[in-house]
Structures are given as C-alpha cells and as structure tokens.
BALUM-543406 format. One line per 10 residues: number of its first residue (from 1); for each residue x, y, z of C-alpha. Coordinates in nm, 3 decimals, always signed. Each point is the difference from the previous one (the first is absolute). Example, Ala and Ser with C-alpha at 12.3 -4.5 7.8 and 13.67 -1.06 7.14 Angstrom:
# residues 2
1 = +1.230,-0.450,+0.780; +0.137,+0.344,-0.066
***
This chain:
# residues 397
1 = +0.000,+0.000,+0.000; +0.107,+0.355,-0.069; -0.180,+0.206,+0.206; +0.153,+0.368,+0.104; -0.028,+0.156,+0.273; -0.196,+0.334,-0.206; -0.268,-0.280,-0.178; -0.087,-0.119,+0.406; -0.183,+0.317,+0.138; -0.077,+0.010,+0.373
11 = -0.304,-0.151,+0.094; -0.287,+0.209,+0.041; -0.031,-0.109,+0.390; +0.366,+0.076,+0.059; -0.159,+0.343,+0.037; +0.287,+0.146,+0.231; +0.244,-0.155,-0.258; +0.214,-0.225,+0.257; +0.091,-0.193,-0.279; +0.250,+0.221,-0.150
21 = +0.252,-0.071,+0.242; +0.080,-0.287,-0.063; +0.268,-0.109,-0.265; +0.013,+0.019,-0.391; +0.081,-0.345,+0.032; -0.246,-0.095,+0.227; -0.268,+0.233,-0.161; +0.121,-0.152,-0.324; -0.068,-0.377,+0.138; -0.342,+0.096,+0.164
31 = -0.139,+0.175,-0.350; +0.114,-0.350,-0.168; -0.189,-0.181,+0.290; -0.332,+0.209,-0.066; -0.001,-0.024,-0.364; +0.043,-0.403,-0.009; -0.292,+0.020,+0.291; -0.204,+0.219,-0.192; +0.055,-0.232,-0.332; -0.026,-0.353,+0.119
41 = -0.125,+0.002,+0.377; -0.301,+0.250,+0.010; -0.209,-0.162,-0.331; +0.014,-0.350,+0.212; -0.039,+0.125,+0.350; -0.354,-0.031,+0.047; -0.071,-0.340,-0.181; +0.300,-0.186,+0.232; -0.159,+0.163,+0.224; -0.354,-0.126,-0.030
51 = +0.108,-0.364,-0.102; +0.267,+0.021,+0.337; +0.300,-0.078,-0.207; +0.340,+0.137,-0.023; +0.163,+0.092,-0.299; +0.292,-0.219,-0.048; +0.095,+0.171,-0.296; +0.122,+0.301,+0.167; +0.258,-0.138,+0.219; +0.282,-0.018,-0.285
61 = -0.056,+0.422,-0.095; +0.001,+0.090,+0.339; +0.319,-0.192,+0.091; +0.163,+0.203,-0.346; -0.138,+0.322,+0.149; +0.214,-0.032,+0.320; -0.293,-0.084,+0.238; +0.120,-0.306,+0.202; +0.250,+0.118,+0.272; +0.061,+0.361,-0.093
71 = +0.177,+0.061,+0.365; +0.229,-0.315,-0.023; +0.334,+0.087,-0.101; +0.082,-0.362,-0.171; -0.320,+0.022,-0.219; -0.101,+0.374,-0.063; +0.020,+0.159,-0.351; +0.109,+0.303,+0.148; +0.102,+0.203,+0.301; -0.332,+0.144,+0.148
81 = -0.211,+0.168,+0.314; -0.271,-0.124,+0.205; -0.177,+0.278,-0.104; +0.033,-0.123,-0.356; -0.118,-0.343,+0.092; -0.255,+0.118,+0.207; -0.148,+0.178,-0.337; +0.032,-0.280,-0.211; -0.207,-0.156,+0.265; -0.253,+0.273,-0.094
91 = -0.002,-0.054,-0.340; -0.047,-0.383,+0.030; -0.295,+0.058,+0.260; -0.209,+0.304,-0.227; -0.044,-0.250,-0.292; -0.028,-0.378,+0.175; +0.037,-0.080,+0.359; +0.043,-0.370,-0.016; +0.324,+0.013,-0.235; +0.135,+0.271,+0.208
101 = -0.098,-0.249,+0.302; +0.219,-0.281,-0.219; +0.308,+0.209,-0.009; -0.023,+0.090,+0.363; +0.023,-0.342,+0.066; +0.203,-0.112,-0.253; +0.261,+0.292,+0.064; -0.100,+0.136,+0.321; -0.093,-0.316,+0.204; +0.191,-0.313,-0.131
111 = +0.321,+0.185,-0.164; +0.053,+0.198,+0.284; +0.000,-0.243,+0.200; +0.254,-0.203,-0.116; +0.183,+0.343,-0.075; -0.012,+0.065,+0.381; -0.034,-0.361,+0.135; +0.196,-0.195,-0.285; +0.384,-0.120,+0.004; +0.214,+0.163,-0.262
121 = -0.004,-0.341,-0.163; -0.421,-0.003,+0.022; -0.005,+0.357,-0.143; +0.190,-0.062,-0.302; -0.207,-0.323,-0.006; -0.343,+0.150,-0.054; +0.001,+0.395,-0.047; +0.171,+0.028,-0.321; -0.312,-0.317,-0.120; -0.296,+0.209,+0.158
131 = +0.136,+0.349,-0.089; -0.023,-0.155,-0.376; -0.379,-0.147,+0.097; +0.105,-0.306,-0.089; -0.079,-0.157,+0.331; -0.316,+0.117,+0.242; +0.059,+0.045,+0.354; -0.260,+0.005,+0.250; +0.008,+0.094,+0.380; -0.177,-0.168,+0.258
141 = +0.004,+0.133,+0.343; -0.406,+0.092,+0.071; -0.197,-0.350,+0.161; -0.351,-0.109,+0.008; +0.019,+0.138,+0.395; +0.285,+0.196,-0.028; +0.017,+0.336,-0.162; +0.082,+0.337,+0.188; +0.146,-0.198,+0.246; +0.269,-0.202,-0.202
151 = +0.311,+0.104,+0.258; -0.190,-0.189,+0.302; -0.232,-0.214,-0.188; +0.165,-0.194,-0.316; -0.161,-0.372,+0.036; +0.211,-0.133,-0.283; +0.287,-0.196,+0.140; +0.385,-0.089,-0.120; +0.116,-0.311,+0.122; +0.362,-0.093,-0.105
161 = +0.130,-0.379,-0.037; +0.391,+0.000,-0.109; +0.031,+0.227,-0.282; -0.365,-0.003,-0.108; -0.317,+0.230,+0.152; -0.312,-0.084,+0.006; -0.309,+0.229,-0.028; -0.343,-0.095,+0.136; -0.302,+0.250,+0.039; -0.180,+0.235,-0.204
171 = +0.011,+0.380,-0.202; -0.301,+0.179,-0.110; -0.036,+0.317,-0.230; +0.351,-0.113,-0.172; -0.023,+0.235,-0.358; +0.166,-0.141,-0.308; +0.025,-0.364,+0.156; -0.268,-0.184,-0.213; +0.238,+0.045,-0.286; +0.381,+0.075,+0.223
181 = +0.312,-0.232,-0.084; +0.158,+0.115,+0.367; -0.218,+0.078,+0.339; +0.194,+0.205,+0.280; -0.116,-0.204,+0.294; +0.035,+0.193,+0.318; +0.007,-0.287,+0.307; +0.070,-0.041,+0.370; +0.234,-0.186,+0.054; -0.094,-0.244,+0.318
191 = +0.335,-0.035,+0.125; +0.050,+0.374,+0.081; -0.325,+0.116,-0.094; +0.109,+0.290,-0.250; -0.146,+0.068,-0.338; +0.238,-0.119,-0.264; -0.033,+0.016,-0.366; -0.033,-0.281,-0.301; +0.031,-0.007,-0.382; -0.262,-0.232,-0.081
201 = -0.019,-0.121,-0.343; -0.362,-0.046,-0.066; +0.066,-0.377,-0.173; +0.090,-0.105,+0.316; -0.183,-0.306,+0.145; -0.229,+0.085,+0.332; -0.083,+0.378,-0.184; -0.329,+0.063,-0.149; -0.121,+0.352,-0.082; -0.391,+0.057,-0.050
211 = -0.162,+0.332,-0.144; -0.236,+0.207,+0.213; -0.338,+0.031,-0.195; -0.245,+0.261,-0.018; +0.204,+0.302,+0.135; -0.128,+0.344,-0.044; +0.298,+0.162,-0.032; +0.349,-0.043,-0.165; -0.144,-0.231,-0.182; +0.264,-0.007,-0.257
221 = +0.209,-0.098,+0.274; +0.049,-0.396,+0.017; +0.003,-0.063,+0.370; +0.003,-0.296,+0.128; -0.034,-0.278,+0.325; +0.302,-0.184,+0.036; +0.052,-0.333,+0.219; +0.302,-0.123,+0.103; +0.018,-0.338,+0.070; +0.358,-0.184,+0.069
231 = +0.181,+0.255,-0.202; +0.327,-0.084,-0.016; +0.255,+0.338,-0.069; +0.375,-0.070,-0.044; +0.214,+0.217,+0.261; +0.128,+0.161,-0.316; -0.316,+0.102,-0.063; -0.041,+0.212,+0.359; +0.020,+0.352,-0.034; +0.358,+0.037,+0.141
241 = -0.027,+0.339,+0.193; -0.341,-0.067,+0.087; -0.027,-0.053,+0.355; -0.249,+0.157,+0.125; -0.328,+0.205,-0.011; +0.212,+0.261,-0.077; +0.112,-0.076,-0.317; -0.342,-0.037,-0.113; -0.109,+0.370,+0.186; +0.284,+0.129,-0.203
251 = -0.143,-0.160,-0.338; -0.363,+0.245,+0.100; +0.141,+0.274,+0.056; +0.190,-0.010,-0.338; -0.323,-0.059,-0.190; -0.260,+0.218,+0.259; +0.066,+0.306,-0.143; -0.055,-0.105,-0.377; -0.321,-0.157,+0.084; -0.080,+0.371,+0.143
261 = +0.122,+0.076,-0.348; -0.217,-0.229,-0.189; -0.314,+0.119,+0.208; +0.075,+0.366,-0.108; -0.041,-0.127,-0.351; -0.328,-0.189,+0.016; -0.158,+0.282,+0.162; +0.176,+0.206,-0.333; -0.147,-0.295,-0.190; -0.362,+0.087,+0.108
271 = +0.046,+0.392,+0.013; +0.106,+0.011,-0.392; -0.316,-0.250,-0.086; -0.199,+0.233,+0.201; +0.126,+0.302,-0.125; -0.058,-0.088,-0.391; -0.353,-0.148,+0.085; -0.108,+0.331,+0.213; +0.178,+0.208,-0.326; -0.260,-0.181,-0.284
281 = -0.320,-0.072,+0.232; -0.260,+0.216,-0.110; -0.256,+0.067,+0.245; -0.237,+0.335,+0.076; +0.148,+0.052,-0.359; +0.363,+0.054,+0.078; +0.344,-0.248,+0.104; -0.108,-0.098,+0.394; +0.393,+0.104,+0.041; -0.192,+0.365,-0.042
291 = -0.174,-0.084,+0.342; +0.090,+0.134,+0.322; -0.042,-0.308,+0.230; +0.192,-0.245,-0.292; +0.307,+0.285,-0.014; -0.003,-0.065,+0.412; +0.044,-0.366,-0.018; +0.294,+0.039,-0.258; +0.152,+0.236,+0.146; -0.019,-0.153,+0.332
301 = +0.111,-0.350,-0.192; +0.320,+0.218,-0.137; +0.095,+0.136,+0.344; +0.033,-0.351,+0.128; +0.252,-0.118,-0.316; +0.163,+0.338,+0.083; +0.098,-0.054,+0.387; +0.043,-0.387,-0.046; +0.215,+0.088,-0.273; +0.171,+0.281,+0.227
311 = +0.067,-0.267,+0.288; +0.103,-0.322,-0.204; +0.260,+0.240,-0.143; +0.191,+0.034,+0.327; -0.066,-0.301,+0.129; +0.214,-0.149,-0.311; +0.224,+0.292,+0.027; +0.061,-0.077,+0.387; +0.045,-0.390,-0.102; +0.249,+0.139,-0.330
321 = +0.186,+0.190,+0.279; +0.048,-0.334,+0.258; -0.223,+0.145,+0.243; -0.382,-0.125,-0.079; -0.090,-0.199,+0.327; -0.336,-0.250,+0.042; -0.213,+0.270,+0.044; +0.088,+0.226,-0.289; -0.097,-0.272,-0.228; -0.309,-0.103,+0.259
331 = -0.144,+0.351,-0.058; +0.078,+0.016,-0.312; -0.211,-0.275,-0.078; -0.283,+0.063,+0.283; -0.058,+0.337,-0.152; +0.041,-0.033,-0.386; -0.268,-0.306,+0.042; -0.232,+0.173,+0.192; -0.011,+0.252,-0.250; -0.012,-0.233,-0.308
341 = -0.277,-0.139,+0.196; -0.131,+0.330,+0.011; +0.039,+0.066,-0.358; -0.134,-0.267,-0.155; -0.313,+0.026,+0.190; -0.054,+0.387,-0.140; +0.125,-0.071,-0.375; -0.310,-0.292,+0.015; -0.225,+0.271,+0.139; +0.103,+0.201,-0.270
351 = -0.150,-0.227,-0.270; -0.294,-0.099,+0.170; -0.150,-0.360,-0.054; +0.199,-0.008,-0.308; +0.305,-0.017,+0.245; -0.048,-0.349,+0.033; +0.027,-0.151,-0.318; +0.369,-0.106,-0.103; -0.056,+0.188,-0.370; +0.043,+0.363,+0.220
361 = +0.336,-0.058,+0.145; -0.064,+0.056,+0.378; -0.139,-0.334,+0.094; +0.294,-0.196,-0.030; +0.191,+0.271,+0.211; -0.287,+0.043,+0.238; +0.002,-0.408,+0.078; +0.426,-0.035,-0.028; +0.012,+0.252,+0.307; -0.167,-0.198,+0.232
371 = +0.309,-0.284,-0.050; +0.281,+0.273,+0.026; -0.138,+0.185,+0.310; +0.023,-0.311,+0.213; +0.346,-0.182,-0.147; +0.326,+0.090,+0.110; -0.149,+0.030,+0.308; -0.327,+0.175,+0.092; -0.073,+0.351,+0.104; -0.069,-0.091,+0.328
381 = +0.349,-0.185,+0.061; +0.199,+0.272,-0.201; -0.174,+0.243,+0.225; +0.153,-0.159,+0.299; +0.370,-0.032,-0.185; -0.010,+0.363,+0.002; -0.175,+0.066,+0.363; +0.288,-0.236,+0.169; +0.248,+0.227,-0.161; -0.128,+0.323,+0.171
391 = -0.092,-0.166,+0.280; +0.184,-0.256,+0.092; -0.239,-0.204,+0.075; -0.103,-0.312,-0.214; -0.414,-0.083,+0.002; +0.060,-0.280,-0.205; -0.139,-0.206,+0.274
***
C-alpha cells in the first residue's frame, strides 16, 4: 500500500487534532491501516457479524501491515509509541470490534506474554511465527468461576511429573481459541501454589476448545470453553520467567490501556454512523442534524471521544515514559468504557428505532460495547485499582 501521510486526513472525531503528534512514520502506518480497513474490513463487518464468524481472511494483511506485536522489539516493523499503538487500536475498534478483539489477543494477550513470560529461546520460537499470522495464539486465564478474581481464585491446576506438566481444570471466555494453534495457559502450580504459565499447542491430547453460542456481543469474536483434561506440557514448554501472578498482572497492564483505546474507537464508530444518518434524515422537512435536541446528543457523544481521547493519550505517554502504574491503565480503561458506553447509547438515540437494525451502522457498535466495558477487567474492579492507589487501602475483599 502507498498511502501518504497528506491522502490520510484526520478523522473528523479527532476534533482537537491529537493525532498530529504523532510520527510521519507512525501517521504514515496508521493511514495504511485505515485504508485496508476501510477497503476490505468495513463491506464484511456486519454479515460476520450476523452469521458470528470471524474473518480468517484478514489475518495475513494485518500481519503485512505491522499489527501483531508493534511494542516487541524482536518482531516490530518499526520503532514506535504507545500513543501510536494506542491509535491504531482506535482505528481497528471504529470499523470492527471483534478483529480488533483478535489482534488484542493475538498481539496483546498471547505474544506478550511469551514476550514478557517467554525464554529467549521461546521468544525466537514463536514471535517471529505469530508476528507473520502464521500461527494463532490464544490466552486463557478467565474460568467458568473465576474472573475478576484470577490472582486469588485460578481453579486450573499445574501438576509437574519429571520433566512433563500436567494441566487439569477449565477456561471460559478464551477469544481466538476455537480456531488457535497455541493457548497461553495460566496455572497454579500445587506445589507452591503460584500462577505459572504454559504454551499449549491446541493438538495436544486432554485439550478440547468449544465455541460459546448465541452471544450478543463481539460476536465476530470466536470465544470459546476449553477443558483440560490430563494435559500433558513439556517443561520446555513453561513460560520460563513466569512465576507468578505477576507476570500475568504485568501482561494487563500492557494491553489495558489499548483496550481503553479500542473503546474510544467504537464509540467513534457509532458517532460517525450517527452523524451521517442525522446529516440525510429528513424530518419536519429539514436534516434532523438541523434539530436542537439531535445537535445535543452529538455534541455530548463528541465531548466523550474528546476527553477519553485526552486521557488515553497520557496514560500511553506515562507508560512510553516508564512510569504508567496499574491504575493509569485501570482508569484509563474504567473511564474511556464508561463513556463508550455512554456513547453508543446516544448515537442509537440519535437514529431512533432505525438504530437497531445492522444496515444503519450503530447496532453493531451499540451491542460490541457491552463485551468491552466488562473485559479486561470491569469498571467496578478498575475502580478499586485506582481507589487502593490513593488510598491505600485495597476493597477487593
């Protein structure tokens, strides 16, 4: 693709223009990003959607576009900024939020945790493979009974025999794993009792991965129940600086921030479909966008992209400069949902009953934020990540 940086205007939305300080190069890589979304991912969006597919077919351009582990050294295209991968994560989410859900798995989740967790050995092993799409991670922490409370309350257990592991319990809500070739397994281990990580190869006897039916959201998104019965995990296989609970804390906070990101752009998603329907609905015999009460609820829907916008720029600058802590990237994502929430809500007002009909372009967004305001961890939790920090006192429990 040969996309400039002067053919890629700012996006309507970006209304206080943050985007121009980023790069050329990464301004360059984000305009060839929207115009292959624009081309090839918006025209199928809504049909995957309905039939609760993913399309395979984008996995290969995305992987030439740069978009599987843009922050990981051995892998990345090019030198870039959280900021800039934060906005990427903006473009993914305004035109489909179940592939930008696959790529925060597939680079966010699994890659960075072997980025993070991995052996030098293990890293050159699989990142340079998924960077190229060529094999499908997947990343299962969440349980049937375990979710916000996956430090204390991982069921899954890691027994080791010699120099073999084996894995007995099961994950729930585990995207990308109906159709993965490697599973990050987090585990507790029962002779210490500390969560330790496992490539798990999704061939391997004992593992069977089963798709969640009749979602109303993300239902691009191919998530899955997985049981594991008897696996059996080669030590060389173990995550070898994965040791704890930690490691896996440190993998969500990397990604937190860009699902703040990709919330910013489904709420973008909805504003622009509601902004061209209130422009060409005629009603009283003029465009309802001449209406007082429809300008409130844009406007209002634009204020919310502006200050999420605002603060998911410094929280990536703050984690760009080393010093982005748990509850940076907690609010971050606490407040750019709630908003998206928000948004969406107002931008289906906005078209009436004909906001909930796929053919519009708000219904998809409207439905897709319910799934991204409770992963990643909910409001409620990420509200207490940030009221422990000026507090000092943690109301987990």
């Amino acid at each position: 693709m040969s996309t400039s940086i002067t053919d890629t205007p700012l996006l309507e939305s970006d209304f206080y223009r943050f985007q121009e300080g980023l790069t050329a190069r990464e301004r360059e890589s984000l305009g060839q990003l929207r115009a292959y979304l624009e081309a090839e991912v918006r025209p199928i969006a809504d049909q995957y959607w309905a039939r609760a597919e993913f399309p395979v077919q984008t996995i290969a351009p995305l992987a030439a576009l740069g978009m599987y582990g843009p922050s990981i050294p051995l892998v990345r295209q090019f030198e870039n900024s959280a900021v800039y991968r934060g906005w990427a994560a903006l473009e993914l989410g305004r035109i489909d939020a179940g592939v930008s859900t696959f790529i925060g798995v597939q680079s966010g989740l699994a890659m960075n945790s072997i980025a993070v967790g991995g052996s030098d050995e293990q890293q050159q092993e699989w990142l340079p493979r998924m960077a190229r799409g060529e094999v499908v991670g997947a990343f299962g922490l969440t349980e049937p009974l375990s979710g916000s409370d996956s430090a204390r309350g991982l069921r899954t257990t890691a027994r080791r025999e010699g120099d073999t592991w084996v894995l007995d319990g099961e994950k729930r809500w585990i995207g990308n794993a109906t159709f993965a070739d490697v599973v990050v397994i987090w585990a507790k281990d029962v002779a210490d009792e500390q969560v330790k990580g496992f490539l798990v190869t999704t061939d391997t006897p004992g593992f069977t991965a089963t798709k969640i039916e009749d979602k109303i959201a993300l239902r691009t998104v191919q998530n899955a129940d997985i049981v594991l019965d008897g696996v059996r995990v080669p030590e060389s296989r173990r995550l070898q600086r994965a040791d704890s609970f930690r490691t896996t804390a440190a993998v969500l906070r990397l990604t937190r921030t860009e699902v703040a990101w990709q919330a910013i752009g489904i709420a973008i998603g909805a504003y622009e479909a509601a902004l061209d329907y209130a422009r060409n609905r005629i009603q009283f015999g003029k465009p309802i966008a001449a209406h007082q009460m429809v300008q409130d609820l844009l406007v209002r829907s634009l204020m919310n992209i502006t200050a999420s916008i605002a603060l998911c720029t410094q929280a990536s600058a703050m984690q760009d400069q080393g010093v982005g802590g748990d509850e940076h990237s907690a609010m971050a994502k606490a407040f750019a949902t709630a908003k998206m929430r928000e948004t969406v809500a107002w931008c289906r007002e906005v078209q009436g009953g004909n906001g909930i009909v796929l053919d519009k372009g708000v219904a998809r967004f409207f439905s897709d934020a319910e799934a991204i305001y409770s992963y990643e961890g909910t409001r409620e939790v990420n509200t207490l990540i940030v009221g422990r920090a000026i507090t000092g006192e943690a109301a987990f429990v």
